[in-house]
C-alpha positions as CSV (number, residue, x, y, z in Angstrom):
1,X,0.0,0.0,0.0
2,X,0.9,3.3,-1.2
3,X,0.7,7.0,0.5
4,X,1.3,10.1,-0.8
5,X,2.6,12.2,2.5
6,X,6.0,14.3,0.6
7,X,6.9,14.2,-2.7
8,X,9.7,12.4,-2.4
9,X,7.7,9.8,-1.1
10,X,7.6,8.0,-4.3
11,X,10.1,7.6,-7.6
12,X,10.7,10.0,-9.9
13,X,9.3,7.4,-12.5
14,X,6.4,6.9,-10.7
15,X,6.2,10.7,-10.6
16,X,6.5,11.4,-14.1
17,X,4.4,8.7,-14.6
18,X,1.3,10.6,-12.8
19,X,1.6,13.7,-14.6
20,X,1.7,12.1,-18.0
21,X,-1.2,10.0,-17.2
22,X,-2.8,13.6,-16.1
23,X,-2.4,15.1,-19.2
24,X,-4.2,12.0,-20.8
25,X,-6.8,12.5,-18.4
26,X,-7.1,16.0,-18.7
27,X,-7.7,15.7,-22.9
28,X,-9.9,12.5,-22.3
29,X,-12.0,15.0,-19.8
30,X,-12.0,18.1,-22.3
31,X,-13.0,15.5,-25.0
32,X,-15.9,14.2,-23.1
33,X,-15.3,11.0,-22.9
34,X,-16.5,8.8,-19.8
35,X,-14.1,7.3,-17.9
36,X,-16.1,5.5,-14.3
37,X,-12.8,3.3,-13.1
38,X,-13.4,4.5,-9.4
39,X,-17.0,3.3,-9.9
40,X,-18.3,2.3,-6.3
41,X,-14.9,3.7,-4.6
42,X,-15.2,6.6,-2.0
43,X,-12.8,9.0,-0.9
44,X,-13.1,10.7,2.6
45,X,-11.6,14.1,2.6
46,X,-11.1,15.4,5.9
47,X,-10.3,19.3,6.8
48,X,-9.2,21.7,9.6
49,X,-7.6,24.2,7.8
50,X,-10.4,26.1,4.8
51,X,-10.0,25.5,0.9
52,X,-11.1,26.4,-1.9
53,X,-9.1,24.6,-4.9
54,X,-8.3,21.4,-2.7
55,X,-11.9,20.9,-2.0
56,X,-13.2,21.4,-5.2
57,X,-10.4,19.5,-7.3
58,X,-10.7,16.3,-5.1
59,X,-14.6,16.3,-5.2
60,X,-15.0,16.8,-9.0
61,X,-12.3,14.3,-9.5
62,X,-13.9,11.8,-7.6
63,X,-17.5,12.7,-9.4
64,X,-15.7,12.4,-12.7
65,X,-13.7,9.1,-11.7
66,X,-17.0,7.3,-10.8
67,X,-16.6,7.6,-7.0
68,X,-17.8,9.2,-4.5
69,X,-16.4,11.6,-1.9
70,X,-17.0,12.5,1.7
71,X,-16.5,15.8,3.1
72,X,-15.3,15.7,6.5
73,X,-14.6,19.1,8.7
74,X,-13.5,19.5,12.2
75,X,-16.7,20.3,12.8
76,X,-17.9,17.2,11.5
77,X,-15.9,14.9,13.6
78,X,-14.1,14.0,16.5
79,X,-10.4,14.6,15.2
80,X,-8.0,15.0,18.3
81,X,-10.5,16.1,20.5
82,X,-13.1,13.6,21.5
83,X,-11.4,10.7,19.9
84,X,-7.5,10.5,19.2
85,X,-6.0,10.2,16.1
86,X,-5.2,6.8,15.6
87,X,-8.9,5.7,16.8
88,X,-10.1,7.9,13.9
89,X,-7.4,6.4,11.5
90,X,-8.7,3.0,12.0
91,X,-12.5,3.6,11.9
92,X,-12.2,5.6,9.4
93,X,-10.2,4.1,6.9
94,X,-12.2,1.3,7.6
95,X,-15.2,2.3,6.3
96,X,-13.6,4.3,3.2
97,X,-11.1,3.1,0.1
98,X,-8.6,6.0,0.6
99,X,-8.5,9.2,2.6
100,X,-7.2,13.0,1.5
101,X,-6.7,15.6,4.3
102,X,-5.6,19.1,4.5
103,X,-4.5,19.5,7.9
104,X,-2.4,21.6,10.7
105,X,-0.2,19.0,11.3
106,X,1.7,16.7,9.2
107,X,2.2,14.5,12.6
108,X,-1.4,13.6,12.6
109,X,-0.9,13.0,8.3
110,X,1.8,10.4,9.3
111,X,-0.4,8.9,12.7
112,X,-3.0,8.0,10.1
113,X,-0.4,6.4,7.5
114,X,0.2,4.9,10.0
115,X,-2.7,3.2,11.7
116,X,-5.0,3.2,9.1
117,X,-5.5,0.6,6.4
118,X,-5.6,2.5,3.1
119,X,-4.2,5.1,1.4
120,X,-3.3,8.7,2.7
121,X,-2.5,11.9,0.7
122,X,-1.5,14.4,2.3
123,X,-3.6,17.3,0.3
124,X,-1.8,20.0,2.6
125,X,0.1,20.4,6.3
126,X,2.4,22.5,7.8
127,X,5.1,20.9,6.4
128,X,4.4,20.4,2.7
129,X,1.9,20.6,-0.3
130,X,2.9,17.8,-2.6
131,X,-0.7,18.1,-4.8
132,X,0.1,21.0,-5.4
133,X,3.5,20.7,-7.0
134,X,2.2,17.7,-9.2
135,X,-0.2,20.1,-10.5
136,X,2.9,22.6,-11.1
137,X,4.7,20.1,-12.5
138,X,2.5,19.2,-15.2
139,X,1.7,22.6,-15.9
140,X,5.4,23.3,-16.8
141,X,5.4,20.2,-19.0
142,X,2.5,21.3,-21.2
143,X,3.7,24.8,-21.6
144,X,7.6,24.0,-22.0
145,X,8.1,20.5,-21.7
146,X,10.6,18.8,-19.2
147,X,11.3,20.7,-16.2
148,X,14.7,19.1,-15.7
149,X,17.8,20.9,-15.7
150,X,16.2,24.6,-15.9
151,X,16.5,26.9,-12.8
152,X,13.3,27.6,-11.1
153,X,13.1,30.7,-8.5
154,X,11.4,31.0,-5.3
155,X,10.7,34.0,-4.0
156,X,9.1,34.8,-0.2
157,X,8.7,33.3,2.7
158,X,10.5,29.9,2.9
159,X,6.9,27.5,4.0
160,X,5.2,24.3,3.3
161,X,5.2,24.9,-0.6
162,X,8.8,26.2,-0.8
163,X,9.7,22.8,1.4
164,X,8.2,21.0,-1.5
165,X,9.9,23.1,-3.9
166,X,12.7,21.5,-2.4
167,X,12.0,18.2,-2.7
168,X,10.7,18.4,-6.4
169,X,14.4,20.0,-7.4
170,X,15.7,16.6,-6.1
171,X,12.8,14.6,-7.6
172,X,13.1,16.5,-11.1
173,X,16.5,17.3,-11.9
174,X,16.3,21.0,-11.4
175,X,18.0,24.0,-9.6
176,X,16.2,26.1,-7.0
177,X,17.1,29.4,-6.4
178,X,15.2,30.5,-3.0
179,X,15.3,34.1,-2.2
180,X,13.7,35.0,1.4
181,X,14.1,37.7,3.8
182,X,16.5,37.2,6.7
183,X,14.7,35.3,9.5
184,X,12.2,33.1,6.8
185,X,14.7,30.8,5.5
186,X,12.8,27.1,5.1
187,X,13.2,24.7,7.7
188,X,16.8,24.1,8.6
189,X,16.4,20.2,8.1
190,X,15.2,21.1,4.2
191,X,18.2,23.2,3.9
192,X,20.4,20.1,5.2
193,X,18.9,17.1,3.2
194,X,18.9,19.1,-0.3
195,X,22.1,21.4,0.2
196,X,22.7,19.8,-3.3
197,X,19.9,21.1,-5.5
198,X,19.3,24.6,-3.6
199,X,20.9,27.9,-3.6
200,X,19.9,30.7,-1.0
201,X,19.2,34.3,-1.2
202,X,18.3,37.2,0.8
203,X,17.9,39.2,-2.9
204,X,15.3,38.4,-5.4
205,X,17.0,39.7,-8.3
206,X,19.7,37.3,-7.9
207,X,17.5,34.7,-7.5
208,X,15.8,35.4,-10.5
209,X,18.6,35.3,-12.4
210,X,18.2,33.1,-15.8
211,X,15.4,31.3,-14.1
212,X,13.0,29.9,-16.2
213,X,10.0,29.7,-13.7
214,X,9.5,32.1,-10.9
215,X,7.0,30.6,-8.4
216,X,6.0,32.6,-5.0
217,X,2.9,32.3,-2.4
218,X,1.7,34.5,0.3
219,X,3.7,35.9,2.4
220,X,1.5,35.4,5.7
221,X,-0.4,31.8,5.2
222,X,-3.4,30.4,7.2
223,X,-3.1,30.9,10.8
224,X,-0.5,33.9,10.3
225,X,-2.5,36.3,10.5
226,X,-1.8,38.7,13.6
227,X,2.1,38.7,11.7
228,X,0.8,40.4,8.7
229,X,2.2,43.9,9.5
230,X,5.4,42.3,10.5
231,X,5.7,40.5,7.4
232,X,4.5,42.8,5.0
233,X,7.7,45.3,6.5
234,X,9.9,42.2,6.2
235,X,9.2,41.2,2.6
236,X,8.6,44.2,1.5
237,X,11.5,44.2,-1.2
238,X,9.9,40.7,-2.3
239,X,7.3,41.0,-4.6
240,X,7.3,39.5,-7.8
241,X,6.7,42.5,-10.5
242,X,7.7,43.5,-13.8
243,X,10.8,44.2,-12.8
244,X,11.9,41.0,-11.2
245,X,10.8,39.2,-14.0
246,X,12.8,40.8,-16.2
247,X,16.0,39.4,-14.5
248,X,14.5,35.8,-15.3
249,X,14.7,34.4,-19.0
250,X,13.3,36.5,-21.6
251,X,10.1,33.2,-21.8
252,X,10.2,32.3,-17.9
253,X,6.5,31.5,-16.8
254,X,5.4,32.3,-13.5
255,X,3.2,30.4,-10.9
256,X,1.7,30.8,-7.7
257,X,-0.8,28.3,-5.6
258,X,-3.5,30.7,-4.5
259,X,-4.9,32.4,-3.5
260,X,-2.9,35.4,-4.6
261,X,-3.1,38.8,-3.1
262,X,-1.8,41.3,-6.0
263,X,0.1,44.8,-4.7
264,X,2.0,42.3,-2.2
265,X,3.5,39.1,-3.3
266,X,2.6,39.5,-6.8
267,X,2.3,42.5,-9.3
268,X,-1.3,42.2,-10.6
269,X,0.3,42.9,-13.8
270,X,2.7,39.6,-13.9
271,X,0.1,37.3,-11.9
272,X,-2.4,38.9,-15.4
273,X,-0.1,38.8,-17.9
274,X,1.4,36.5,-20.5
275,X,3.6,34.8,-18.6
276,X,1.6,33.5,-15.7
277,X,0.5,30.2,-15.5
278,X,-1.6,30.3,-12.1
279,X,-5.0,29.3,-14.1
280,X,-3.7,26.1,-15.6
281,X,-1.8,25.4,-13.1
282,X,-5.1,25.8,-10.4
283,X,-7.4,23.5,-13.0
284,X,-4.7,20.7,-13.2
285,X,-5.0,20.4,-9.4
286,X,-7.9,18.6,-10.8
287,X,-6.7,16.2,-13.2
288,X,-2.8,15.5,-11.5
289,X,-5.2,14.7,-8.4
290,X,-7.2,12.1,-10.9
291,X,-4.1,10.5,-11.8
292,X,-2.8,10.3,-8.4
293,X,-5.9,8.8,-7.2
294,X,-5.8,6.4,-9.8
295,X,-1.8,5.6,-9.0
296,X,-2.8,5.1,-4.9
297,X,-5.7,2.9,-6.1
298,X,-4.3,0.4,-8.6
């Protein structure tokens, strides 16, 4: 049995194996034909932490897979509080053919990996987002084929996506540039295990320099709130304009997970303009979520 809990959980040929079975997916969807293979299967999807594209993309995968899946919130059950984990993991995934969560804590991803008896994807912790970089991943690949060997920069605060950044340049073959401000580096233990595939900044414009995508998120995420002064002071000289852009290659795309707030991370004109490839990248959540199901399922 399978999970999907960091990228780097799995092979780089199994990997690049689930994006281009996305992209067939994705042109069998647009084409209308019917594909039911997770007839009678049902996914439980369970939630503490508010979406929008995870939500949607896992439940209109499942619909157009055949299956069927179950919204779960904290509201909705007793996760950590009137039951513990590793109860829930076992009832749960007892009743259920494989189970999605977007969650605080990647230690209660792994407890259920752990005691539960089918598959886990981890569709977002504090930790890492590893849906999220298949769906950037295959973006890249329809737009300018293989990502491996170009130079990708991050820019902002060093979080759960820039921690899979990381594990996608070993996974991938590429080179990360990641530019933060002084005191957001990513976690030190990232740093350590990927020394050879990263390159650190404190300056965006180096960062930038002869990359061929530019990637960058929020810079105060879910539960950071109260720090948005503070970090809107600190990464102030980090937003991804015009400017910056022009220090990448003259055809580098940009991306960015969403939601995006334009005048701060992103200039509305780059996030708008010809470059960016947020709204593929946001629909293939959908169909690099298909394939993965698909993959964990087999």
């Amino acid at each position: 049995m399978k999970h999907f809990i960091n990228l780097d959980d799995l092979p780089t040929e199994d990997l690049n194996s689930i994006i281009d079975n996305a992209i067939a997916l994705k042109k069998q969807h647009k084409s209308g034909e019917i594909n039911q293979t997770l007839k009678n299967k049902t996914l439980a999807m369970i939630f503490d932490k508010s979406s929008t594209r995870t939500r949607v993309s896992f439940e209109a995968g499942m619909t157009q897979l055949g299956g069927h899946a179950l919204f779960l919130s904290d509201r909705d059950i007793q996760l950590g509080r009137g039951e513990p984990i590793k109860d829930s993991a076992i009832v749960i995934s007892s009743m259920v053919d494989i189970i999605m969560m977007r969650v605080s804590s990647h230690k209660d991803i792994n407890t259920f990996a752990e005691n539960g008896s089918v598959p886990i994807i981890n569709a977002l912790s504090d930790e890492s987002h590893p849906c999220q970089l298949l769906a950037d991943m295959m973006t890249y690949k329809e737009h300018n084929g293989s990502i491996q060997g170009k130079t990708v920069a991050w820019i902002g605060d060093g979080n759960n996506m820039c921690h899979t950044y990381i594990q996608a340049a070993k996974a991938f073959g590429f080179k990360l540039n990641i530019a933060t401000p002084k005191g957001y580096e990513p976690d030190q233990t990232f740093i350590d295990n990927y020394a050879d595939h990263i390159s650190l900044f404190n300056d965006a414009d180096q960062a930038c320099n002869n990359a061929d995508l530019v990637v960058t998120d929020v810079w105060a995420s879910m539960g950071q709130e109260a720090e948005q002064t503070k970090r809107e002071l600190a990464f102030k000289e980090f937003q991804v304009d015009q400017a910056l852009m022009q220090s990448a290659n003259a055809n580098a795309s940009f991306m960015h997970c969403l939601p995006a707030h334009r005048g701060e991370e992103v200039a509305a004109e780059v996030i708008d303009g010809e470059q960016s490839l947020v709204w593929d990248e946001a629909e293939n959540r959908l169909h690099a979520q298909k394939s993965l199901l698909l993959y964990l399922l087999d």
